[in-house]
C-alpha positions, 0 to 999 in steps of 0.5 A: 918215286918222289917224296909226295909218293913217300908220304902218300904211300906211308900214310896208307900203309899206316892205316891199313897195317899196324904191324907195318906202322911199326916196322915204318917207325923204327926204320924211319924214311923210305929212301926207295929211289930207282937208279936212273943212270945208264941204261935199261941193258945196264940194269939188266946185266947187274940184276943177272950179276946179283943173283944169288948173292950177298950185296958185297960179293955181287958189288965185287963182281960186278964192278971187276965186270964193267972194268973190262969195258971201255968206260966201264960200261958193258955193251952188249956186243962187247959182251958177246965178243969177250971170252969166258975165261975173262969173265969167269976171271972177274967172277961170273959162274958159266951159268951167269955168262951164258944168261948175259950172253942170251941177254947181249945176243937178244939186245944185239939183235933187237929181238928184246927191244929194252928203249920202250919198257916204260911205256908197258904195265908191270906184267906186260914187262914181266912177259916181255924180259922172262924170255931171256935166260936166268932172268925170272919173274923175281928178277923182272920184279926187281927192275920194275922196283929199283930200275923203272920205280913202280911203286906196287910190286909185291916180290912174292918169291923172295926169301927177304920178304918171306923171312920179314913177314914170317918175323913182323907177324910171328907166323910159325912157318915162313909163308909161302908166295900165296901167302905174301900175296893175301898178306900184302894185298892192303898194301897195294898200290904201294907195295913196292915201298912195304916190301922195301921196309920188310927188307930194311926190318931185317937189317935193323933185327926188328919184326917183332910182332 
Protein backbone atom coordinates (compact mmCIF):
# COMPACT_ATOMS: atom_id res chain seq x y z
CA UNK A 1 0.00 0.00 0.00
CA UNK A 2 1.59 3.42 -1.00
CA UNK A 3 1.81 6.34 0.98
CA UNK A 4 -1.00 8.21 -0.50
CA UNK A 5 -3.20 4.92 0.86
CA UNK A 6 -1.44 5.80 4.37
CA UNK A 7 -2.67 9.29 4.16
CA UNK A 8 -5.88 8.46 2.95
CA UNK A 9 -6.68 5.73 5.20
CA UNK A 10 -5.21 7.53 8.66
CA UNK A 11 -7.41 10.59 7.78
CA UNK A 12 -10.41 8.21 7.84
CA UNK A 13 -9.67 6.27 10.66
CA UNK A 14 -9.01 10.09 12.48
CA UNK A 15 -12.34 11.00 11.70
CA UNK A 16 -14.17 8.22 12.23
CA UNK A 17 -12.56 6.71 15.68
CA UNK A 18 -11.14 8.80 18.34
CA UNK A 19 -9.86 6.23 20.36
CA UNK A 20 -7.80 4.98 17.00
CA UNK A 21 -6.58 8.71 16.48
CA UNK A 22 -4.98 8.42 19.60
CA UNK A 23 -3.53 5.16 19.39
CA UNK A 24 -2.61 6.58 15.60
CA UNK A 25 -0.70 9.46 17.47
CA UNK A 26 1.47 7.61 19.95
CA UNK A 27 2.45 4.88 17.52
CA UNK A 28 3.30 7.34 14.65
CA UNK A 29 3.57 6.31 10.68
CA UNK A 30 2.11 3.18 9.48
CA UNK A 31 4.79 1.23 8.09
CA UNK A 32 1.96 -1.61 6.91
CA UNK A 33 4.04 -2.82 3.29
CA UNK A 34 3.23 -6.30 1.72
CA UNK A 35 6.49 -8.37 1.20
CA UNK A 36 6.89 -8.57 -2.22
CA UNK A 37 9.47 -10.99 -2.72
CA UNK A 38 9.41 -14.71 -3.70
CA UNK A 39 6.64 -16.35 -4.35
CA UNK A 40 2.76 -16.80 -3.54
CA UNK A 41 4.08 -20.44 -2.29
CA UNK A 42 6.80 -18.65 -0.07
CA UNK A 43 4.57 -16.67 1.55
CA UNK A 44 2.13 -19.60 1.87
CA UNK A 45 4.74 -21.72 3.57
CA UNK A 46 5.90 -19.02 6.34
CA UNK A 47 2.37 -18.29 7.17
CA UNK A 48 1.78 -22.13 8.24
CA UNK A 49 5.54 -21.63 9.96
CA UNK A 50 4.17 -18.96 12.36
CA UNK A 51 1.31 -20.35 13.33
CA UNK A 52 1.10 -20.29 16.94
CA UNK A 53 4.32 -18.74 17.55
CA UNK A 54 5.90 -15.94 19.01
CA UNK A 55 7.68 -13.74 15.85
CA UNK A 56 11.68 -15.14 17.00
CA UNK A 57 10.69 -18.54 17.62
CA UNK A 58 8.97 -18.90 14.04
CA UNK A 59 11.86 -16.48 12.38
CA UNK A 60 14.18 -19.37 13.68
CA UNK A 61 12.11 -22.01 12.19
CA UNK A 62 11.67 -20.67 9.36
CA UNK A 63 14.83 -19.55 8.42
CA UNK A 64 16.55 -23.51 9.61
CA UNK A 65 13.76 -24.53 7.03
CA UNK A 66 14.91 -22.52 3.83
CA UNK A 67 18.38 -23.65 4.81
CA UNK A 68 17.87 -26.93 3.71
CA UNK A 69 17.06 -25.70 0.16
CA UNK A 70 19.27 -24.99 -2.65
CA UNK A 71 19.06 -21.08 -2.49
CA UNK A 72 17.26 -21.34 0.63
CA UNK A 73 14.38 -21.21 -1.12
CA UNK A 74 11.72 -24.30 -0.21
CA UNK A 75 10.10 -25.61 -3.38
CA UNK A 76 7.39 -27.54 -3.27
CA UNK A 77 8.49 -30.64 -4.83
CA UNK A 78 11.50 -30.39 -2.82
CA UNK A 79 9.33 -30.33 0.11
CA UNK A 80 7.64 -33.34 -0.65
CA UNK A 81 10.82 -34.98 -1.32
CA UNK A 82 12.43 -34.29 2.21
CA UNK A 83 12.10 -36.56 5.19
CA UNK A 84 10.18 -35.80 8.40
CA UNK A 85 12.98 -36.21 10.69
CA UNK A 86 14.66 -33.41 8.58
CA UNK A 87 12.05 -31.18 9.02
CA UNK A 88 11.29 -32.13 12.44
CA UNK A 89 15.30 -31.08 12.95
CA UNK A 90 14.74 -27.55 11.82
CA UNK A 91 11.92 -27.35 14.33
CA UNK A 92 8.55 -28.07 12.60
CA UNK A 93 5.95 -29.99 14.94
CA UNK A 94 4.54 -33.26 12.61
CA UNK A 95 1.21 -31.32 12.36
CA UNK A 96 2.95 -28.09 10.82
CA UNK A 97 4.61 -30.94 8.05
CA UNK A 98 1.74 -32.50 7.21
CA UNK A 99 0.04 -29.14 6.40
CA UNK A 100 3.26 -28.00 4.31
CA UNK A 101 3.12 -31.48 2.72
CA UNK A 102 -0.90 -31.00 1.73
CA UNK A 103 0.14 -27.41 0.95
CA UNK A 104 3.29 -28.81 -1.68
CA UNK A 105 1.33 -31.67 -2.83
CA UNK A 106 -1.82 -29.07 -3.81
CA UNK A 107 0.94 -26.74 -5.74
CA UNK A 108 2.91 -29.64 -7.21
CA UNK A 109 -0.13 -30.77 -8.82
CA UNK A 110 -1.52 -27.48 -9.88
CA UNK A 111 -4.90 -28.75 -7.96
CA UNK A 112 -4.24 -24.80 -6.10
CA UNK A 113 -3.18 -23.02 -8.67
CA UNK A 114 -1.38 -19.62 -6.45
CA UNK A 115 0.06 -17.39 -9.97
CA UNK A 116 -3.79 -15.71 -10.23
CA UNK A 117 -4.62 -14.80 -6.73
CA UNK A 118 -4.34 -11.18 -7.24
CA UNK A 119 -6.72 -11.12 -9.63
CA UNK A 120 -9.44 -12.47 -6.84
CA UNK A 121 -11.47 -10.61 -4.14
CA UNK A 122 -10.82 -11.15 -0.55
CA UNK A 123 -13.23 -13.78 0.04
CA UNK A 124 -12.99 -15.37 -3.22
CA UNK A 125 -9.09 -16.03 -2.06
CA UNK A 126 -10.37 -17.04 1.45
CA UNK A 127 -12.40 -19.96 -0.32
CA UNK A 128 -9.65 -20.67 -2.68
CA UNK A 129 -6.72 -21.42 0.13
CA UNK A 130 -9.01 -22.79 3.46
CA UNK A 131 -8.86 -26.18 1.23
CA UNK A 132 -5.26 -26.90 2.35
CA UNK A 133 -4.77 -28.14 5.52
CA UNK A 134 -3.68 -25.88 8.83
CA UNK A 135 -4.44 -22.97 6.63
CA UNK A 136 -7.67 -21.10 8.16
CA UNK A 137 -9.70 -18.16 7.62
CA UNK A 138 -6.83 -16.14 9.99
CA UNK A 139 -4.28 -17.57 8.18
CA UNK A 140 -5.82 -16.49 4.57
CA UNK A 141 -6.41 -13.04 6.44
CA UNK A 142 -2.78 -12.74 7.06
CA UNK A 143 -1.57 -13.23 3.09
CA UNK A 144 -4.09 -10.81 1.93
CA UNK A 145 -2.49 -8.20 4.61
CA UNK A 146 1.09 -8.87 4.57
CA UNK A 147 1.38 -11.09 1.06
CA UNK A 148 -1.29 -9.13 -1.51
CA UNK A 149 -1.43 -5.58 0.48
CA UNK A 150 -5.65 -5.15 0.93
CA UNK A 151 -5.96 -2.47 2.49
CA UNK A 152 -9.35 -3.67 4.39
CA UNK A 153 -9.15 -6.86 6.16
CA UNK A 154 -10.47 -6.76 9.61
CA UNK A 155 -8.61 -10.19 11.38
CA UNK A 156 -11.62 -10.75 13.51
CA UNK A 157 -9.98 -14.20 14.98
CA UNK A 158 -7.02 -12.81 16.34
CA UNK A 159 -5.97 -12.69 20.06
CA UNK A 160 -3.57 -9.34 19.03
CA UNK A 161 -6.51 -7.65 17.78
CA UNK A 162 -9.05 -8.67 20.40
CA UNK A 163 -6.49 -7.94 23.29
CA UNK A 164 -5.80 -4.13 21.80
CA UNK A 165 -9.58 -3.52 21.49
CA UNK A 166 -10.64 -4.79 24.74
CA UNK A 167 -7.16 -2.47 26.23
CA UNK A 168 -8.09 0.95 23.68
CA UNK A 169 -11.85 0.59 24.61
CA UNK A 170 -11.67 -0.61 28.24
CA UNK A 171 -14.18 -3.18 27.59
CA UNK A 172 -14.49 -5.45 30.57
CA UNK A 173 -14.29 -8.88 28.63
CA UNK A 174 -12.04 -9.34 25.44
CA UNK A 175 -14.58 -8.97 22.69
CA UNK A 176 -15.57 -11.54 20.75
CA UNK A 177 -15.08 -11.87 16.60
CA UNK A 178 -18.66 -10.34 16.24
CA UNK A 179 -17.82 -8.00 18.38
CA UNK A 180 -14.56 -6.91 16.28
CA UNK A 181 -16.34 -6.85 13.47
CA UNK A 182 -19.28 -4.04 14.91
CA UNK A 183 -16.52 -2.38 16.31
CA UNK A 184 -14.42 -1.99 13.40
CA UNK A 185 -16.99 -1.71 11.07
CA UNK A 186 -16.30 2.44 10.51
CA UNK A 187 -13.01 1.46 9.95
CA UNK A 188 -13.51 0.13 6.68
CA UNK A 189 -12.30 0.38 3.83
CA UNK A 190 -9.20 0.72 5.81
CA UNK A 191 -9.11 -2.05 8.06
CA UNK A 192 -6.13 -3.87 7.27
CA UNK A 193 -4.15 -0.57 8.59
CA UNK A 194 -6.56 -0.16 11.94
CA UNK A 195 -5.61 -3.49 12.77
CA UNK A 196 -2.15 -3.19 12.13
CA UNK A 197 -2.09 -0.17 14.79
CA UNK A 198 -4.03 -2.35 17.60
CA UNK A 199 -0.90 -4.63 16.83
CA UNK A 200 1.58 -2.07 17.32
CA UNK A 201 -0.37 -0.46 20.48
CA UNK A 202 0.51 -3.57 22.12
CA UNK A 203 4.16 -3.27 21.47
CA UNK A 204 4.13 0.37 22.89
CA UNK A 205 1.81 -0.70 26.11
CA UNK A 206 -0.94 1.75 25.02
CA UNK A 207 -4.59 1.31 24.73
CA UNK A 208 -5.42 3.25 27.52
CA UNK A 209 -8.85 4.35 27.06
Amino acid sequence: MPSATHRKALAHLRSVDPVLATIIDRVGPCRLEPRRAGTHYDALVRSIVFQQLSGKAASTIHRRLCEIYPGKRPRAEHVLSTADDVLRAAGLSRQKIGYLRDLSARVADRSLPLAHLGRLSDDAIVEHLVQVKGIGRWTVQMFLMFRLGRPDVLPELDLGVQTAIQRAYGLKKRPTPKDVLRIGEKWRPYASIASWYLWRSLENGDGQA
